[in-house]
N, C-alpha and C positions, 0 to 999 in steps of 0.2 A: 494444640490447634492442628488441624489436620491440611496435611502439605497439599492437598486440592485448595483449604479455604485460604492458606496461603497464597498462592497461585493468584486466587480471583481477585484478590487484594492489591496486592502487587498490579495487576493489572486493571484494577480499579483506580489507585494511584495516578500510572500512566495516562486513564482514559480520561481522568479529567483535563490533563496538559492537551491529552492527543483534541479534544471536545473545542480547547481554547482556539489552536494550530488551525482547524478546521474552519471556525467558526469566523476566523483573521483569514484564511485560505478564500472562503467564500467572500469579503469583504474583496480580498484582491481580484477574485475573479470575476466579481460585480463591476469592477473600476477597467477591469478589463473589456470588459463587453462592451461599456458604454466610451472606453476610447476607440478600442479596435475593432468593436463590434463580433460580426462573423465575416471577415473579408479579406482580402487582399494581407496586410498590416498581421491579421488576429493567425491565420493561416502559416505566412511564414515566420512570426514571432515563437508558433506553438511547435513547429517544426523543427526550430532552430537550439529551443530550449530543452526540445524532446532528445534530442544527439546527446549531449554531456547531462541530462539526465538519467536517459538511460542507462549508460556508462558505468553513472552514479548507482544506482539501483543492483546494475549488472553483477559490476564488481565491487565494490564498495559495500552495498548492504547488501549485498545477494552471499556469490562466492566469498567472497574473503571473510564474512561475519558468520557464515557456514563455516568454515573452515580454522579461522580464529579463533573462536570462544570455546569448542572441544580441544584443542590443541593448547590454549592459556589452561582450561580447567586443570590440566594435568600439573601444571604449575602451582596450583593452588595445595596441593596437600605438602604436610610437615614436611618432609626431605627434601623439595626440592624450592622450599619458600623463599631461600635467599636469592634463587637466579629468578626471580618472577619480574622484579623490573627491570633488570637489564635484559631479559627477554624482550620484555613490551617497547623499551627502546631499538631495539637492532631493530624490529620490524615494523616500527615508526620510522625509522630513519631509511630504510629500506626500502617500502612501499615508498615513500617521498620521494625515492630519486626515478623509481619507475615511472612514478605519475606525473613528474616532470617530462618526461621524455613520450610518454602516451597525449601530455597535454600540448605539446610542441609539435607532434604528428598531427594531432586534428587539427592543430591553427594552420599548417601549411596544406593537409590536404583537404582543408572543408569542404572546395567546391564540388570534388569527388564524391566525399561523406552527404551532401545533404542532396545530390544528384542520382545517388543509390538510394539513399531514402524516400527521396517523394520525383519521381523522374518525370512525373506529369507537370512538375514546375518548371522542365527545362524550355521549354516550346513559350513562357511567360518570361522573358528577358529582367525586365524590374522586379518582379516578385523571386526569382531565381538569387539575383543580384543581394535584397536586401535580407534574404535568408540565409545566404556563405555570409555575409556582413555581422547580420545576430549571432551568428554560430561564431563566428571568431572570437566576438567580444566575451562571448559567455562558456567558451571550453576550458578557460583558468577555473571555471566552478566548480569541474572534475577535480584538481586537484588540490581541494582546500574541503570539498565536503564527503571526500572518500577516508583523509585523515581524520576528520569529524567523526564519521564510521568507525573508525577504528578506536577513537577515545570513548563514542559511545558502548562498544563492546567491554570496554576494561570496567567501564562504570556497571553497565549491566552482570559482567558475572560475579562484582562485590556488592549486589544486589541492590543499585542503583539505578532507577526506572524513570523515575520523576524526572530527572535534569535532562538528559537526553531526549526526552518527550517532549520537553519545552522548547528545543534548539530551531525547530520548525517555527515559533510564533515568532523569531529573532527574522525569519529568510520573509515569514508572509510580510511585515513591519515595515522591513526594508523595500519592499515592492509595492507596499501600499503608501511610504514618504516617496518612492521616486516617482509614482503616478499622480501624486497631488502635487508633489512640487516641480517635478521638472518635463511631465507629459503636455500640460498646455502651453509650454514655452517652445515645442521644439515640432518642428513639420509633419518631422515620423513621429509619433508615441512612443510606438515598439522600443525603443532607444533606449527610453526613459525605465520601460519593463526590464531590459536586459541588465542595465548597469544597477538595478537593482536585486537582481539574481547573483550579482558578482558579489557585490558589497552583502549579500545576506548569507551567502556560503562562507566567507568570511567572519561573520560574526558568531555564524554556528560552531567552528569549529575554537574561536578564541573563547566562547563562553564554557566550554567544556575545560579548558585546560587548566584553571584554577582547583577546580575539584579533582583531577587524576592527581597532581600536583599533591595535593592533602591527603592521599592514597598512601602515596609514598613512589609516584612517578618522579621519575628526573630523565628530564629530554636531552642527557648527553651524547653527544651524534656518536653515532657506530652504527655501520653498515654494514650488513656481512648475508652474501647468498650462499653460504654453503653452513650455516648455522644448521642443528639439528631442526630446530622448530623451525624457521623458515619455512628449511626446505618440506617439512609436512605439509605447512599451510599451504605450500606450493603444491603439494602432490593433491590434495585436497582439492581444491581451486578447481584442479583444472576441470576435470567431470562437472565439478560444481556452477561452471561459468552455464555451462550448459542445461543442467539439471533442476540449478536455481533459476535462469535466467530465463525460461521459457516463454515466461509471460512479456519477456521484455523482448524475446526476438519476435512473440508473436503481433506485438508494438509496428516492430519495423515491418514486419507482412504489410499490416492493417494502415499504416502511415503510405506507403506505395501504391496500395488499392486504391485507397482513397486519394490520395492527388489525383489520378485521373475522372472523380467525381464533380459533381456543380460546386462552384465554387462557394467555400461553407460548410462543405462538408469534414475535412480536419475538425474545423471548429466546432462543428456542430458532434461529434467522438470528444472530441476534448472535453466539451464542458458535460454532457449526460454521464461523460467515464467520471468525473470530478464528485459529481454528485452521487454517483457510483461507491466512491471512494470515502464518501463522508459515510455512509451507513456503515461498510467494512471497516474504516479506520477507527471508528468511534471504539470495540472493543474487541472485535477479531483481531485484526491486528495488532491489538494490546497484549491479547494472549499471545498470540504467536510468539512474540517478541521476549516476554516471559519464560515462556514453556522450553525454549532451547537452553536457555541455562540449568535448568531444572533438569531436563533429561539427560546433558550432561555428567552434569554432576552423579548421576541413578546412573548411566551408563560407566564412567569411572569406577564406580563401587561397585559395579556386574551385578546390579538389581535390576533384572531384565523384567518381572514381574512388574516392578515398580513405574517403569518405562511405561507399559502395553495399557496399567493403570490410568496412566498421568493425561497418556493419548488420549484415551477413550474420554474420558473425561474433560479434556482440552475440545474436543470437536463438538461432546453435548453443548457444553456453555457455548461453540461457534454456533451453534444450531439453533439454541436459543433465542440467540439476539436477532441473525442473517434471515431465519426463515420470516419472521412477519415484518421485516424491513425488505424485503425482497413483494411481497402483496402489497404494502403500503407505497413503493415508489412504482410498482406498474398501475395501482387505481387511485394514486394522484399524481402523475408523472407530466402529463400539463400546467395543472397549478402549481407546484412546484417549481418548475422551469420557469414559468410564468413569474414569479413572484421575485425569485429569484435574480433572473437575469433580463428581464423584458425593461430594459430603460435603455435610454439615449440609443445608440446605434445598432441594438438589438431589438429586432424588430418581432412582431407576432409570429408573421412566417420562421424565422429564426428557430422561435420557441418551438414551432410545432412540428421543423425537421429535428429539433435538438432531444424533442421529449418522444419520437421517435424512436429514436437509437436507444434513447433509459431504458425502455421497455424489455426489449432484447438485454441489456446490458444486467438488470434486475435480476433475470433468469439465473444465471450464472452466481447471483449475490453468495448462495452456500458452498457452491465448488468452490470459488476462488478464496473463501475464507478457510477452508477443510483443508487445499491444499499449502495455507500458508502452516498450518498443523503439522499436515501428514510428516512435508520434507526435511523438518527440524529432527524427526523422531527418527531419520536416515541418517545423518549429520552429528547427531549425536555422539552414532557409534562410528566416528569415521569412515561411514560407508556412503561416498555422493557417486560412486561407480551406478548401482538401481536407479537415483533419483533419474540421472541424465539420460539411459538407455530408456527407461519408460518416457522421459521427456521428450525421444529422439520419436516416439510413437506419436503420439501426441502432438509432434510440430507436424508430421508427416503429414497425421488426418486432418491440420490447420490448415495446411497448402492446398489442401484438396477444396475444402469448405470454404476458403475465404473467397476464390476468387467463382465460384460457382455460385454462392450464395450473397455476392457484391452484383453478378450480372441480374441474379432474378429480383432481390431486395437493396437494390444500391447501399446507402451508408447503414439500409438498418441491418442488412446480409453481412456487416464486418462483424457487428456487434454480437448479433446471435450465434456465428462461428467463434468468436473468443468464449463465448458463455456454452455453447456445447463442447472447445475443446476443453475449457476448463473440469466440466463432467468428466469429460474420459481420464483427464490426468489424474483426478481425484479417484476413480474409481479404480485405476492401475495401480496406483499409490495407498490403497487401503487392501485390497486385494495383498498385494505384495508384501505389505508388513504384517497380516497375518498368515501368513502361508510362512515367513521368515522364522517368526515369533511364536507359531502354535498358537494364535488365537481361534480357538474351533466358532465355527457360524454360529451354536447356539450361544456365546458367547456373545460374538457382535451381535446379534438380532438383538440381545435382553438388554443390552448396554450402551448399547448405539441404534439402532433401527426403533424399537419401542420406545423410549424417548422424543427420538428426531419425528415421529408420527404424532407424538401427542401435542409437540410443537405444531406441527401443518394444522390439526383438528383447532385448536388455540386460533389459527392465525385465520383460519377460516369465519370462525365466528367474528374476529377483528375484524376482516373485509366486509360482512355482512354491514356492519354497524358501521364502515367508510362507507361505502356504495349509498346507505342511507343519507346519512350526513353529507353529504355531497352533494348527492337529489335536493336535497333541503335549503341548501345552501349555493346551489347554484347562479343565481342572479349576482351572490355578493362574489363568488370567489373572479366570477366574472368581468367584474365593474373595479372601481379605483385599487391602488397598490397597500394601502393602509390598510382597508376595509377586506380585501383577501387574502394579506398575509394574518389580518387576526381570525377571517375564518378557520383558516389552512393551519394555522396554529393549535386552533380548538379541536378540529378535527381529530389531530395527532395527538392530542392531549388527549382526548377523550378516548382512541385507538390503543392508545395507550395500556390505560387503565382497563378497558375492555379485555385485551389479551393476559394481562399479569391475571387479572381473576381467572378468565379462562384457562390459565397454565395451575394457577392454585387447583381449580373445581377437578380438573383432568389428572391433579399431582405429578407435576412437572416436577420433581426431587429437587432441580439446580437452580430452580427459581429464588429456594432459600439461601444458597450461595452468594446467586447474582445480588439479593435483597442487602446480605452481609455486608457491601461497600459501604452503605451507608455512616454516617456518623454516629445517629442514632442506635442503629440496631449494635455496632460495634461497641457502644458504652456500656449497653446489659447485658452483650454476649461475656462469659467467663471465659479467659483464656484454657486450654485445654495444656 
């Protein structure tokens, strides 16, 4: 079998957990809308939550799982097999004592932390007030789902995808029992959200540790910062906090802008970014997630050929997927929203600053899936020094855009600066590791550009056949919630089907790839 159909596999696997996570995801943030609507409550709950998420993201899946899984890989071959779990404990036990001491910093200095983030809440007394409040409760959640991170990594480079995928419908579960059971009981909601962020970070990281456990982990404490491995991970890290974390300082920009906007607008970035996030999470980010153990592993053995392969190959299948989910939520980016989140305290208007921002946000759907590609293939070869210097570019041109592009187009001017800086990083970031690597142009053109085109031609004839069905269906997607989410279903179904022909007629090569998850096609396929 060929280590691409591997690849797609494995990250077919994933996409089904990821598909569930999402699917539970959107359920909470339905229950979300209709407690806290877009207001006061929805604003600094989202704010609150976004600090030790980010965090999360920053450090935890960003740098440290950059920096981790090249640094285990080296563990993995025959000589040095025996130190691989007492490896994996010092730096278990390690990161723990850090992220103690990082989680005790942001409880004492929240009101600081969420005053730099959104300063337009300062001048709002009670809404300032009940924002450092969620933020206290919910910064334990740094330190219980960064070590989560890090057991997800041990599982993912013994080629363990599934379980770690799942640990997300543990966090949405949790937040969807504390909104049914203990949001109508209690004045604030927001409360009842946070204490269910805590307790879900918590379960994510306890469900992993039966399975490392069966690896052959043993969580004997030992600390030690001056370990060999450590200190890599540490050198590693540190560019990487940067390099990796782009998308999350560019968070903090867009959280600041936006507080000084009409109130609703956080929320109204929050939930079109969410909806954002269900098209990329579904299988870009499967790959992503994949593909860095994979290159690894190719870069350990100095198959640098094999690498440039894996890449190129890794972004067709993003391009695949991102490019007609990218046309499909800007020409249904209303009914969508609409169907979605238009109940109880989320109002019409809601919907139609919220599908707004989609729009913008859409744009950007293939950079930001490209670039969750590209920086793994940096990472790899322990080099996160490039990622963060081209990232240092890239925030620069964000600072310029956001606040320029917030005065002419308020919430939807944050959006389309994330989705244009996302462009530039991508294209620094591709630029770069051919110019590294000796990938000559007529190379990428035949391998990546011709492809990525046949896709857009594909996705064009889908739009054709939305834009139709839409016209057609307009009165329904309009009128009750029943009757327009099975429009809005059909539509996609039938968009659907539309495009995969369109990719066959055009011969899209990865289409038969993407087809291979399947069960079916998998039982006739002969192993290789």
């Amino acid at each position: 079998m060929r280590e691409e159909r591997r690849l797609v596999r494995s990250a077919g696997a994933m996409t089904f957990m990821t598909l569930m996570s999402r699917v539970l995801g959107y359920v909470r943030d339905n229950l979300q809308a209709q407690f806290l609507g877009a207001s006061r409550s929805a604003d600094a709950f989202i704010i609150a939550f976004r600090i030790p998420n980010l965090l999360r993201r920053l450090v935890g899946e960003g740098a440290f799982t950059a920096a981790f899984i090249p640094t285990m890989s080296d563990y993995l071959k025959p000589e040095r097999r025996k130190e691989l779990w007492q490896f994996a404990a010092i730096v278990f036990w390690t990161m723990a004592t850090v992220l103690m001491v990082l989680t005790a910093l942001g409880v004492i200095f929240s009101p600081q932390i969420v005053k730099a983030m959104a300063w337009g809440f300062a001048g709002i007394q009670d809404k300032m007030d009940l924002t450092v409040g969620l933020n206290r409760l919910m910064f334990p959640y740094l330190l219980v789902i960064c070590l989560a991170a890090l057991l997800q990594g041990i599982l993912n480079i013994h080629g363990s995808f599934a379980v770690p995928a799942f640990t997300p419908v543990l966090l949405n579960l949790s937040m969807i029992g504390a909104a049914l059971l203990l949001a109508p009981h209690l004045e604030e909601p927001a409360w009842a959200f946070a204490w269910g962020v805590l307790l879900g970070g918590v379960l994510q990281m306890g469900f992993q540790i039966p399975f490392v456990i069966r690896l052959g982990m043993r969580f004997v404490p030992s600390i030690s910062f001056t370990d060999s491995g450590v200190r890599q991970i540490g050198r590693l890290m540190l560019p990487g906090l940067f390099g990796m974390g782009i998308t999350q300082i560019m968070l903090l920009v867009d959280s600041f802008y936006a507080s000084f906007l009409a109130e609703g607008s956080v929320s109204a970035l929050y939930y079109s970014g969410r909806v954002n996030e269900l098209a990329l999470g579904s299988f870009a980010i499967s790959v992503s997630t994949v593909i860095l153990p994979m290159l690894s592993r190719q870069a350990a053995a100095g198959e640098i050929e094999e690498m440039g392969r894996t890449l190129l190959y890794g972004m067709r299948m993003v391009a695949l997927i991102t490019i007609p989910a990218s046309v499909g939520l800007i020409l249904l980016r209303g009914p969508i929203i609409g169907v979605l989140f238009e109940h109880g305290r989320f109002s019409p208007e809601d919907t139609a600053v919220t599908a707004h921002a989609l729009m913008f946000y859409a744009l950007g759907l293939l950079p930001f899936g490209a670039v969750k590609i590209l920086a793994p293939a940096f990472y790899a070869r322990k080099d996160t020094r490039t990622p963060a210097l081209l990232a240092a570019v890239t925030l620069g041109a964000h600072l310029i855009l956001c606040p320029v592009l917030t005065w002419l187009m308020a919430h939807g001017g944050i959006a389309l600066a994330d989705s244009i800086s996302a462009t530039l990083n991508m294209s620094l970031l591709m630029g770069a590791f051919a110019k590294r690597h000796g990938l000559p142009g007529s190379v990428m053109l035949r391998q990546l550009v011709s492809p990525a085109l046949r896709c857009v031609g594909a996705a064009i004839i889908m739009g054709g056949s939305v834009l139709a069905l839409r016209l057609w269906l307009e009165p329904v997607i309009g009128g009750a919630l029943l009757p327009a989410a099975g429009a809005l279903i059909g539509i996609i179904t039938v968009a659907s089907v539309v495009y995969l022909g369109s990719c066959r007629l055009l011969k899209v090569a990865e289409l038969d790839d993407l087809l291979a998850v399947l069960p079916l096609r998998r039982r006739r396929e002969p192993e290789a």
